[in-house]
DRENTI-794106 format. One record per residue (C-alpha): y, x, z; residue in one letter. Coordinates in steps of 0.001 Angstrom, whole numbers, plus 500000, padded with zeros to 6 digits. Example, Ala and Ser with C-alpha at 12.3 -4.5 7.8 and 13.67 -1.06 7.14 Angstrom:
495500512300507800a498940513670507140s
This chain:
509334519328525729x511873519718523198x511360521339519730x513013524509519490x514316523943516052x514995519941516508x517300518421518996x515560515361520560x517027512079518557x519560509719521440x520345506283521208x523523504859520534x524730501807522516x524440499614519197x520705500626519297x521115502908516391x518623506389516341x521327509383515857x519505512697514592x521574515606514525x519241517974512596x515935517150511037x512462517506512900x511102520700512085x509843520987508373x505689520609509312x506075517438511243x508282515618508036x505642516870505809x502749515854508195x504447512523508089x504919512140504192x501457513355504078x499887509889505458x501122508049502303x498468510585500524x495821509982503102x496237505878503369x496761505771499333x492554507297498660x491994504124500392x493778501596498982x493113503060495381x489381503393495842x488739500590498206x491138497746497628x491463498553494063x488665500370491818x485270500386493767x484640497264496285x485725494507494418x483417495586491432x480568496602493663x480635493070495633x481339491169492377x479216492823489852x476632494948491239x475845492093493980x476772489451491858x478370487931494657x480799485398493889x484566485996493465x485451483557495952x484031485672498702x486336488422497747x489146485606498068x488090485096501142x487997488590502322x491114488985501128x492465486288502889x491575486739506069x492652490545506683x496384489315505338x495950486025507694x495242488841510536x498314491094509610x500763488041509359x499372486776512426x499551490012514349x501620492813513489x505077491393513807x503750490673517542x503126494424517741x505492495612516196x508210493925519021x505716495470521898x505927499392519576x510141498551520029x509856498133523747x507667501132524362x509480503681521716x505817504337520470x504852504127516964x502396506893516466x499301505806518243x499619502322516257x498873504467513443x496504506938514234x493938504157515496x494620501420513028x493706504807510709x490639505084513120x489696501475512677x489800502150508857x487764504889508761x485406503365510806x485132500069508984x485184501798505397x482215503942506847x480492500559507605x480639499293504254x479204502319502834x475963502352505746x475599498527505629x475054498708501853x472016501240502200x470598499450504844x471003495887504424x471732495410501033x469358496514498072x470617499316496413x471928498627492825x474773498677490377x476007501263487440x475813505014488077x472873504001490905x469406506723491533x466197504538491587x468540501748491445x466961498510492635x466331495632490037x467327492223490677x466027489047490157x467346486574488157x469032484007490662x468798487014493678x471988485948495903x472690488430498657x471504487376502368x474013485428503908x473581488188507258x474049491129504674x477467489440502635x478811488340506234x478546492169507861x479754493468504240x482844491215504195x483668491541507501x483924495250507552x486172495064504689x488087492456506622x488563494925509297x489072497743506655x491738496269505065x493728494730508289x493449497900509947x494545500114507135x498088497061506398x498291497434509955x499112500955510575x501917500628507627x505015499066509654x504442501762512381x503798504623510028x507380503320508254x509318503263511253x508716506445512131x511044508049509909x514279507380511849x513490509917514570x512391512217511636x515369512870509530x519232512102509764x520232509188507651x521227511112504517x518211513010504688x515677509267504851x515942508706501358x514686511855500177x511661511928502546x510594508421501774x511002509466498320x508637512438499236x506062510235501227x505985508223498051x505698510373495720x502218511861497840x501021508811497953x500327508768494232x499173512225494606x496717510505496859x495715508099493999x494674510355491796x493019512679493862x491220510033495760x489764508706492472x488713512181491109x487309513113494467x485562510480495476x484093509984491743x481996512450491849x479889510862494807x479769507753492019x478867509169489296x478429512921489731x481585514182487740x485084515456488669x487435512589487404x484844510937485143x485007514025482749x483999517456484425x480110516929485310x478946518902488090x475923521348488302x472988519265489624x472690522006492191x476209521594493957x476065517815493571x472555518237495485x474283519944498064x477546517651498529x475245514523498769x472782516333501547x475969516897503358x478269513891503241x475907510789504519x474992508119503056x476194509238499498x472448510408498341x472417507005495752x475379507552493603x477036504529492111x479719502021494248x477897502119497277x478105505814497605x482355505982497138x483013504834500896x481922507326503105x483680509870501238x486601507740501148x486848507179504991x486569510851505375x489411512179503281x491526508953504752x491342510984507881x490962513971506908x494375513682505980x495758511967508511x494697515045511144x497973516417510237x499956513441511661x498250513568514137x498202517101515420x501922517170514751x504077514288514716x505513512679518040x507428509466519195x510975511335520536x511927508425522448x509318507701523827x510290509507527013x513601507870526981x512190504364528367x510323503694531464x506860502820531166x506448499103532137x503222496992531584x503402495143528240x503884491216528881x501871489830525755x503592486352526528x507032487972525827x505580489725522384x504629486722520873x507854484946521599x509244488142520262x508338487255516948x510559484141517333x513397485950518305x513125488448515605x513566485870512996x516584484207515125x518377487521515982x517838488452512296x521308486537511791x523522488903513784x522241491453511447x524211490596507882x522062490750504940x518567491281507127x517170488059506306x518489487819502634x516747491420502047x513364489897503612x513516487257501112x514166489433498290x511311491623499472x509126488967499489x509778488062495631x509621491734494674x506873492681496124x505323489125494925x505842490474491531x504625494145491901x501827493053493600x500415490366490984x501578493141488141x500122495678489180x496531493486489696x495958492054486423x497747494771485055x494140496279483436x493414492536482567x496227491913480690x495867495171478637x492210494159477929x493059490519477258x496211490568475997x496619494018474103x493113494470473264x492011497488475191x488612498512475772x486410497192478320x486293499814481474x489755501851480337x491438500252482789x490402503092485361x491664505493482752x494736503963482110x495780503100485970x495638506891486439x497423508028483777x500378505466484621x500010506631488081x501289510878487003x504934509116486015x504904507307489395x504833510851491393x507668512084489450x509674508272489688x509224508538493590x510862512023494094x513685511171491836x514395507859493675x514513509205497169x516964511895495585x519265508994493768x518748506942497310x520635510074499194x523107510065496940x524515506706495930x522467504418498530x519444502518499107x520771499162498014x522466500377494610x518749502388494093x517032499118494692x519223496957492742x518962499713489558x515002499989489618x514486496254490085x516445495594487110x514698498155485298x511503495869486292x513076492746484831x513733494845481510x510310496439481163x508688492933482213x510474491389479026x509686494442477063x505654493977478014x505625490371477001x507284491844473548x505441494893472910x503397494455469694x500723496957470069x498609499348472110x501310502093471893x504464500276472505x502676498970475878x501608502716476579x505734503600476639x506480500414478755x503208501311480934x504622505007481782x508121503565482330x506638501199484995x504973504164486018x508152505936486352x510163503347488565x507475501717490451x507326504064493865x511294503610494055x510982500553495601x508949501498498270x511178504298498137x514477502655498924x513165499754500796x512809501746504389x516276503007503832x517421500261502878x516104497859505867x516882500640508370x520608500581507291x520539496685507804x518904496408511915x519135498847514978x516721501724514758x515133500916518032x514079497316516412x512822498916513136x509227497927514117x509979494277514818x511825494150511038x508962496241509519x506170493780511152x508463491050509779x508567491990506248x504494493033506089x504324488920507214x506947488093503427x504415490827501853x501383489117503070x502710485845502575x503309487519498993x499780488639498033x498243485360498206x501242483240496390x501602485896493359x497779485315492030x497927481830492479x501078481359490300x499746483993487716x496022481790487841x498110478574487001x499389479818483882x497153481510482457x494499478768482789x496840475931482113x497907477348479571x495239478766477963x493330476161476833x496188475021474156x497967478174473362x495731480890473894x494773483461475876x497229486077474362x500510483428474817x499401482010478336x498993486150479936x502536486944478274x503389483511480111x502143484495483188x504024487636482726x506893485826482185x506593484225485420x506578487593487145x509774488630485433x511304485393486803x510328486775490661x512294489726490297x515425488758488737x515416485683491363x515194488689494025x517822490875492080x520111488221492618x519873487716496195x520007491379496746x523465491603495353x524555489635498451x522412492445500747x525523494016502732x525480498035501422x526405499282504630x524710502927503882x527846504202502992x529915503463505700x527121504599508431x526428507748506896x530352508426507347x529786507451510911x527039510110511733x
């Protein structure tokens, strides 16, 4: 049954999603809203609390991280282009993303119980914390179950990204996507920062790391949230797999697929999927400027990703910063971000997604050059909140962006395509930044071989600025068209 307030989206002959009016205003926010709910856990899981708890309270070694790592982007690279082609056939794209959400709750709750019951409890901010021995390695059982719940964690939580993403077609004409992208964005740092000051007070019993709570309520929280009673790392996950879904209810309870009653319901041939994948890549050529944006993405996002994780390193290394203000810093540069995001999906309305993409990108290429230069703390704070500022506009005008390049009704094939160049992405990015610093290192320093590797990053984007110029901007003409 129809919305009363939102005619039904149709589909054109050339496969493009036509929205007269946009869905009614609680399912675009319930939408937007995931990119705060999926955000707590890639700030507190992927970013702040695993890695530190695996590494340094278990003093496991980093290579089992690598390998965790690995794997889950192996499994989206391997997988979600394939179901991405079988979400085009059926019109569906929300249950991909509510249970790849489930999935990620559930795993991120297993981390949290398998590292009370398995694994001796230790590590900073800890009650009764255990002590280990000299030597102590974790039991090969225990550091299996742990890693492979984050390997499920983590691909389940990529996975539901591409679906969530090409949702927004059937959510807001095309003038309108830019703006709401911009607004997802935008929550999604929200998300950040209130996942961190949430879910720290499970860690170490304060609001944010500053405001301490009363013994009393904090008493009370832990006898009601399981497996939180410990404090330190091991107590951040449950929470954190409760607020993920917490705010994903929304979604949920309110957002729909419009089309999907427009196809007939026909049992998914797996066989066909998987050569799908094939054909996405080959029919990317009768879409101008698909592939070319792909491989921009990929350098991009190769360069935002390995930025933004040795990011704290470098400013510890390289500027001097104290050890363990990196969590301090991240979420101060993450306020700007918020503000960058809304602006950008504004700017994206109005002059396009490619001209957006092109203008923040090469705002990365200048800031890049202007971290290598800065020559002290506060001239890397400026450059630090002007990264801030930019970074959520490419994520921003991306969607846009792609979604003015292929059919609506394929978005999920093109999405699934470019999470494989992001994948791909995450694990060349490190490896490039690891050769310079430590070749380099060694007979320059460590403060000329991080600048280096810096350098290297810079090189990524401005390769990727110039293929983008060739990206056909085709938003103008098919917003004219609508």
């Amino acid at each position: 049954m129809a919305h009363a307030t939102h005619v039904i989206p149709t589909t054109a002959p050339d496969g493009e999603v036509i929205v007269e009016r946009a869905a009614p205003a609680r399912e675009r926010f319930s939408w937007a809203l995931y990119d705060f709910a999926n955000t707590i856990f890639s700030m507190n899981v992927a970013t702040l609390y695993f890695a530190v708890w695996l590494v340094s309270d278990l003093h496991v070694r980093n290579t089992a991280m690598a390998i965790g790592n690995g794997v889950s982007s192996l499994l989206v690279a391997l997988s979600i282009p394939v179901f991405g082609a079988i979400s085009d056939a059926t019109r569906r794209r929300k249950p991909w993303v509510v249970w790849f959400t489930v999935l990620a709750c559930l795993a991120t709750m297993a981390i949290g119980v398998i590292g009370q019951t398995m694994v001796p409890v230790t590590g900073d901010e800890t009650i009764g914390a255990a002590t280990l021995p000299a030597g102590w390695q974790l039991p090969m059982p225990a550091l299996v179950a742990v890693i492979t719940a984050f390997v499920v964690a983590n691909y389940a939580y990529q996975g539901a990204l591409p679906f969530y993403n090409a949702m927004l077609p059937e959510l807001a004409p095309l003038r309108e996507q830019g703006r709401l992208s911009g607004i997802g964005t935008a929550l999604g740092y929200v998300g950040s920062i209130a996942g961190v000051a949430l879910v720290s007070v499970f860690f170490n019993g304060s609001l944010a790391g500053a405001l301490a709570l009363p013994a009393g309520a904090m008493g009370a929280l832990r006898s009601v949230v399981p497996f939180t009673a410990h404090g330190g790392r091991v107590s951040t996950f449950v929470p954190t797999a409760l607020l993920f879904f917490l705010f994903t209810i929304p979604l949920i309870v309110w957002c729909r697929d419009h089309l999907a009653g427009t196809v007939q319901r026909t049992r998914v041939r797996w066989r066909e999927a998987f050569v799908d994948v094939a054909r996405t890549v080959r029919d990317a050529k009768q879409h101008p400027g698909a592939l070319r944006f792909i491989l921009a993405s990929f350098l991009y996002q190769d360069a935002m990703g390995t930025i933004i994780s040795y990011m704290a390193l470098y400013a510890v290394v390289a500027m001097g910063f104290a050890k363990g203000s990196e969590v301090k810093l991240f979420l101060i540069l993450t306020v700007p971000a918020v503000i960058g995001s809304y602006l950008c999906g504004i700017i994206t309305d109005r002059i396009g997604p490619k001209r957006t993409l092109m203008g923040v990108i090469a705002a990365w290429v200048v800031l890049l050059a202007a971290m290598i230069l800065a020559p002290s703390q506060q001239a890397f704070w400026v450059v630090g909140f002007l990264i801030g500022l930019i970074y959520g506009g490419v994520s921003t005008a991306e969607r846009p962006l792609l979604l003015s390049l292929v059919p609506d009704v394929e978005a999920g094939r093109y999405f699934g395509l470019m999470v494989l160049s992001a994948r791909a992405a995450a694990v060349l990015g490190p490896f490039v930044w690891a050769i310079a610093v430590d070749g380099l290192t060694p007979s320059f320093g460590t403060g000329f071989a991080y600048r280096a590797a810096v350098g290297t990053v810079a090189v990524a984007m401005l390769v990727a600025l110039v293929i983008l110029r060739k990206v056909p901007d085709t938003f103008a003409a098919r917003a004219r068209s609508r």
